[in-house]
C-alpha positions as CSV (number, residue, x, y, z in Angstrom):
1,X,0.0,0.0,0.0
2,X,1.4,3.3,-1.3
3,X,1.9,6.5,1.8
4,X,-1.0,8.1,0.0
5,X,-3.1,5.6,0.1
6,X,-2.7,4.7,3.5
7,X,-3.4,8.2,4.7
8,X,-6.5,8.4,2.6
9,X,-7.7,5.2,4.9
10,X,-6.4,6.9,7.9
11,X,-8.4,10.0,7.0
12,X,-11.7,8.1,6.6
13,X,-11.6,6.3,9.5
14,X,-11.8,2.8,7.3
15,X,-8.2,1.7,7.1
16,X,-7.8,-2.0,8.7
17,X,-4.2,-2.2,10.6
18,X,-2.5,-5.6,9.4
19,X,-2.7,-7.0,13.1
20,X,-6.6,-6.2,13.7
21,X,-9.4,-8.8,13.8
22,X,-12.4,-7.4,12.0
23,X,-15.6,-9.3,13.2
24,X,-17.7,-11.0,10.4
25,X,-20.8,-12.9,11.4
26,X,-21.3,-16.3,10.2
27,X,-24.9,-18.1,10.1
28,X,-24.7,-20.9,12.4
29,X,-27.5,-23.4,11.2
30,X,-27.2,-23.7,7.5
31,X,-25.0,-26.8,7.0
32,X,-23.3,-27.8,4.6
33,X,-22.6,-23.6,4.1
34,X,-22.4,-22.3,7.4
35,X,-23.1,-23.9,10.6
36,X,-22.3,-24.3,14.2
37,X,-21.2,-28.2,15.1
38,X,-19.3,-29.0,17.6
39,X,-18.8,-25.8,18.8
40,X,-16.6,-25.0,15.7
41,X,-18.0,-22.3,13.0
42,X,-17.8,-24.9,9.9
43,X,-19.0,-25.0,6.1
44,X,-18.1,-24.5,2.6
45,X,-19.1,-20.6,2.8
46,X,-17.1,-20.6,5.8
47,X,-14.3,-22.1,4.2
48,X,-15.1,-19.5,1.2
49,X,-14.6,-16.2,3.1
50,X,-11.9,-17.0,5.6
51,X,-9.6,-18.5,2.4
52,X,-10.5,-15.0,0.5
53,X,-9.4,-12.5,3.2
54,X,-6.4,-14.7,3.9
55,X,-5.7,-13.9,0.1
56,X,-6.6,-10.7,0.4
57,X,-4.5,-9.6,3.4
58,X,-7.2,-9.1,6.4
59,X,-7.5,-10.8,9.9
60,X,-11.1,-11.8,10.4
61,X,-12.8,-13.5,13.3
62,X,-15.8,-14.9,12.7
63,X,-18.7,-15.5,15.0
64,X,-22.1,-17.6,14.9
65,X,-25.5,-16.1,15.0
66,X,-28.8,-17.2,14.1
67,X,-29.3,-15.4,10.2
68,X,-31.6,-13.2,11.1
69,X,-29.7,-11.5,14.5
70,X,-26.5,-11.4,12.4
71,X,-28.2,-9.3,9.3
72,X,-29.6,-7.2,12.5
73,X,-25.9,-7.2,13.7
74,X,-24.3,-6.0,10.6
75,X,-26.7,-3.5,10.1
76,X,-26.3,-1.8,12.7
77,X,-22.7,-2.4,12.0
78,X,-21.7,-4.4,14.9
79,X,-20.9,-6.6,12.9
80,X,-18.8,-5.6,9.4
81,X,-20.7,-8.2,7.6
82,X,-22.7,-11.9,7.6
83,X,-23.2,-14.5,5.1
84,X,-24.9,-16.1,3.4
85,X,-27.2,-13.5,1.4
86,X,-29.3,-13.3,-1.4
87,X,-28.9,-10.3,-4.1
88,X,-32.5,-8.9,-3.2
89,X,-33.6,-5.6,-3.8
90,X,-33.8,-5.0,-0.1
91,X,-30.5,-6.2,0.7
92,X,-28.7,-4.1,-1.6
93,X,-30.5,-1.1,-0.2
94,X,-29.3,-2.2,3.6
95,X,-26.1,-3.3,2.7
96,X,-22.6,-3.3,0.6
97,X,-22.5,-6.4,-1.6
98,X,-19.4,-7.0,-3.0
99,X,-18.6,-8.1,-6.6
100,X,-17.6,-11.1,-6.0
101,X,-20.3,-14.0,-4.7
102,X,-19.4,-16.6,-2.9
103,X,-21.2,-18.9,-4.6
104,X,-24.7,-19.9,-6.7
105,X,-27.1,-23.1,-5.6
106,X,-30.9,-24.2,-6.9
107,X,-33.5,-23.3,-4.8
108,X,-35.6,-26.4,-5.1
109,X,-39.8,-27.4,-4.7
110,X,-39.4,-30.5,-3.1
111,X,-42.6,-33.3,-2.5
112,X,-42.6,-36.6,-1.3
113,X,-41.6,-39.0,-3.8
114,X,-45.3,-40.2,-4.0
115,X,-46.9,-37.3,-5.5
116,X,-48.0,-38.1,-8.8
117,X,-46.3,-35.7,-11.0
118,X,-42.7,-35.2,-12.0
119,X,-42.7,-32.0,-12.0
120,X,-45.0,-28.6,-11.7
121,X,-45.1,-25.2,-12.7
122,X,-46.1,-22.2,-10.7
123,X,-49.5,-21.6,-11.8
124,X,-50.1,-25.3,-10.0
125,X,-49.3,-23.9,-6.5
126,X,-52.1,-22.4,-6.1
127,X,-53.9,-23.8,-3.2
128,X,-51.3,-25.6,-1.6
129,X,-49.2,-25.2,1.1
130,X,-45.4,-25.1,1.0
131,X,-42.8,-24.7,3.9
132,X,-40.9,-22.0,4.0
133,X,-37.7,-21.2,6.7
134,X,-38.2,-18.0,8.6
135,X,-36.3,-15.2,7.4
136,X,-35.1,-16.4,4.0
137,X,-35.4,-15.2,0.6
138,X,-36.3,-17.7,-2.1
139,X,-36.3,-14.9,-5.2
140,X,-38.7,-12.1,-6.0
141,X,-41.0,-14.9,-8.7
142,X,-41.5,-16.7,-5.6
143,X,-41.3,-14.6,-2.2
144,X,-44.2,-12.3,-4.4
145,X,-46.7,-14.8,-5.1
146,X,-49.6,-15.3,-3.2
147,X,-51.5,-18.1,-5.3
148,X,-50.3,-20.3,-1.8
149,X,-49.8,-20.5,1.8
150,X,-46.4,-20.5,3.3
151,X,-46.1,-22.4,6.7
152,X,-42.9,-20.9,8.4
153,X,-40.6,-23.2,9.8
154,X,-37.3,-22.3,11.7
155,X,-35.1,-25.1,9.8
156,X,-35.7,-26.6,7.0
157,X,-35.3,-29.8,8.7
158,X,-38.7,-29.3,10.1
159,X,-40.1,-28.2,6.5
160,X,-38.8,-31.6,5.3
161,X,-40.1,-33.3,8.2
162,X,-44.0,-31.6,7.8
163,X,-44.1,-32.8,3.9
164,X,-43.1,-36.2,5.4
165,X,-46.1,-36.6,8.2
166,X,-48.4,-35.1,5.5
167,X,-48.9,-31.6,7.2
168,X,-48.1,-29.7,4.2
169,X,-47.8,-30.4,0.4
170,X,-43.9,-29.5,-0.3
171,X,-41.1,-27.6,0.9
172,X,-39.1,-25.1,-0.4
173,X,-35.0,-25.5,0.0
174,X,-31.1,-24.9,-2.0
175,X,-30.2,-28.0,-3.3
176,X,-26.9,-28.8,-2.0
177,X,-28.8,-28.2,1.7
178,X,-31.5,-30.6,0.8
179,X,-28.8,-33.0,-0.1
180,X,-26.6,-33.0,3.2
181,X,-30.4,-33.4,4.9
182,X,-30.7,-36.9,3.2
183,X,-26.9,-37.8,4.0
184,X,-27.4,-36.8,7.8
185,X,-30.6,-38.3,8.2
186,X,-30.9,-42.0,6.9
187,X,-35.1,-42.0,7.1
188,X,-35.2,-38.8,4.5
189,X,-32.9,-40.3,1.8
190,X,-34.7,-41.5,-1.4
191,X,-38.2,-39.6,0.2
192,X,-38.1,-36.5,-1.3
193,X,-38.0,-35.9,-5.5
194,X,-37.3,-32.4,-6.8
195,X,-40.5,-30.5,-8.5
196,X,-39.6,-27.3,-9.6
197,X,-36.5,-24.8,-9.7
198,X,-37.7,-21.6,-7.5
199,X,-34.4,-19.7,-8.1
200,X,-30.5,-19.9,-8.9
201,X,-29.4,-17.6,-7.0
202,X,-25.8,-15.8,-6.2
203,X,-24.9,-15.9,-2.4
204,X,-23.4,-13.1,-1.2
205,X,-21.2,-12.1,1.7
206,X,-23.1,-8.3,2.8
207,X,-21.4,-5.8,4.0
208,X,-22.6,-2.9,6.7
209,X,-23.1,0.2,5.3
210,X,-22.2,2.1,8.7
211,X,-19.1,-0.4,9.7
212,X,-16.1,2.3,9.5
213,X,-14.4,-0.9,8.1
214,X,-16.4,-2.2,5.0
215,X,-14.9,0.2,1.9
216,X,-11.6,-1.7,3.0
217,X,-12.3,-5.1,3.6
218,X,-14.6,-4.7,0.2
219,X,-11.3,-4.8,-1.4
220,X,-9.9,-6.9,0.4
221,X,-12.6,-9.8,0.0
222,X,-12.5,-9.4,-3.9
223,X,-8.8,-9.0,-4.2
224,X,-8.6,-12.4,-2.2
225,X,-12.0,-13.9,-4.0
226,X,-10.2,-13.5,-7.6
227,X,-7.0,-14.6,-6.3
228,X,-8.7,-18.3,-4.9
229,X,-10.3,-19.1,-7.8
230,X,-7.2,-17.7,-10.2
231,X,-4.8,-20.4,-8.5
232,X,-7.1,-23.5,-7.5
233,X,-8.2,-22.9,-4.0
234,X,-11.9,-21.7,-4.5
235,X,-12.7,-25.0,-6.6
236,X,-10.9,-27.4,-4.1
237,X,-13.3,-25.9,-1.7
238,X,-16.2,-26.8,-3.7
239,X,-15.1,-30.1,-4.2
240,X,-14.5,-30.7,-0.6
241,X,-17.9,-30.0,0.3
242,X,-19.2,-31.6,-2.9
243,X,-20.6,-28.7,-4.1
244,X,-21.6,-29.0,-8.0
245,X,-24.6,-28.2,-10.0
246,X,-26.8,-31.5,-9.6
247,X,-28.5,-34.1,-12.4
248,X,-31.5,-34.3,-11.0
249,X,-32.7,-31.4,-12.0
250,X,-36.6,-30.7,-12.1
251,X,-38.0,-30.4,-15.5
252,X,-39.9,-26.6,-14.6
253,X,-38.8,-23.3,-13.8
254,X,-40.5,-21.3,-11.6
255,X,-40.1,-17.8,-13.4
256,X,-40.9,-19.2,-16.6
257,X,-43.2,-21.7,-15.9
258,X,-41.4,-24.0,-18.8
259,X,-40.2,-26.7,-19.1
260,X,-36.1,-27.2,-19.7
261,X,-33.2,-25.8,-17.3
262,X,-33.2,-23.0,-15.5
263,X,-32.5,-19.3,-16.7
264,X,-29.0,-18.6,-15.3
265,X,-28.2,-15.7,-12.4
């Protein structure tokens, strides 16, 4: 960093000293991308954002919070950012996105593998009633519609677990969650077939608008994003975590309604 630049930081009260721990808030139920097991802070998003600011030249420390209190958190700028984040309209007005996400996943209809058809569109919602996890954002098609009810659910273990005993007609989840559901539990796997593509979104680590830290460690995240997937690191993460864009892909899509893979985000 050049003398100028460093007393430009100085001067706006957003330069990060090489030695200091900048607090970044991780979600701590939302395996396999960020969770809290074991008392460690674990998952591939995890993995994601500490190997980027490593790259990028920042000391982080990360700490759990349910979603919801670490958005609250980083809002008020408590917190210097949380993950994991959808691009919605909202969340760009609250918050810094950076332009680098940290990755991109389906967000899946999922039934019981009984239900008659292979696969739906959105116009045959109506009526039903879908599980949905408190707090999340499944994608403006989607979050906007009113053709059915939602049921709130706190995890989308218990969304899963409602379609099972009947109590409501599907569940709405990312694909690579749904997935490391049937792994964990043994009595979901081969349940559950995929309906309908809600979304694809990009998830994003936010950053707090007021945090006197988040112009810098913008920077510094990107710098250290491009870097990881320029030498290898960002993919061998992905692969750790077995993170790849699945076959089983459902045959609709829920902002066009046809048939044939999803629009790409």
């Amino acid at each position: 960093m050049s003398l100028l630049s460093a007393l430009l930081l100085l001067s706006s009260g957003s330069y990060v000293a090489a030695d200091e721990r900048i607090r970044i808030g991780a979600e701590d139920d939302w395996y396999p991308f960020s969770a809290l097991r074991n008392e460690h802070i674990q998952g591939m998003s995890v993995d994601i954002v500490r190997a980027a600011f490593a790259a990028g030249g920042a000391q982080i420390e990360l700490q759990s919070y349910p979603y919801t209190r670490c958005m609250q958190l980083s809002l008020k700028g408590v917190l210097a950012g949380c993950f994991n984040t959808t691009p919605t309209a909202s969340t760009r007005a609250q918050y810094l996105l950076p332009e680098e996400p940290l990755f991109s996943d389906d967000i899946v209809l999922w039934a019981r593998k009984d239900y008659p058809l292979a696969s739906i569109t959105p116009t045959q919602l109506a009526g039903h009633s879908i599980a949905v996890t408190s707090g999340y954002e499944y994608g403006t098609g989607f979050d906007s519609d009113t053709r059915f009810k939602r049921v709130f659910v706190r995890r989308d273990l218990h969304g899963f677990r409602m379609v099972e005993h009947n109590r409501v007609d599907f569940v709405v989840a990312f694909r690579t969650v749904a997935h490391s559901l049937f792994r964990e539990y043994n009595d979901l796997t081969d349940e559950f077939k995929p309906l309908l593509i809600v979304a694809r979104p990009k998830l994003y680590l936010s950053f707090s608008r007021v945090n006197p830290h988040s112009p810098t460690l913008i920077q510094q995240f990107d710098r250290g994003m491009r870097a990881i997937r320029a030498d290898g690191r960002y993919l061998q993460i992905l692969d750790h975590w077995q993170h790849t864009q699945s076959a089983d892909q459902p045959a609709s899509n829920y902002t066009t309604g046809k048939h044939g893979k999803p629009d790409a985000r």
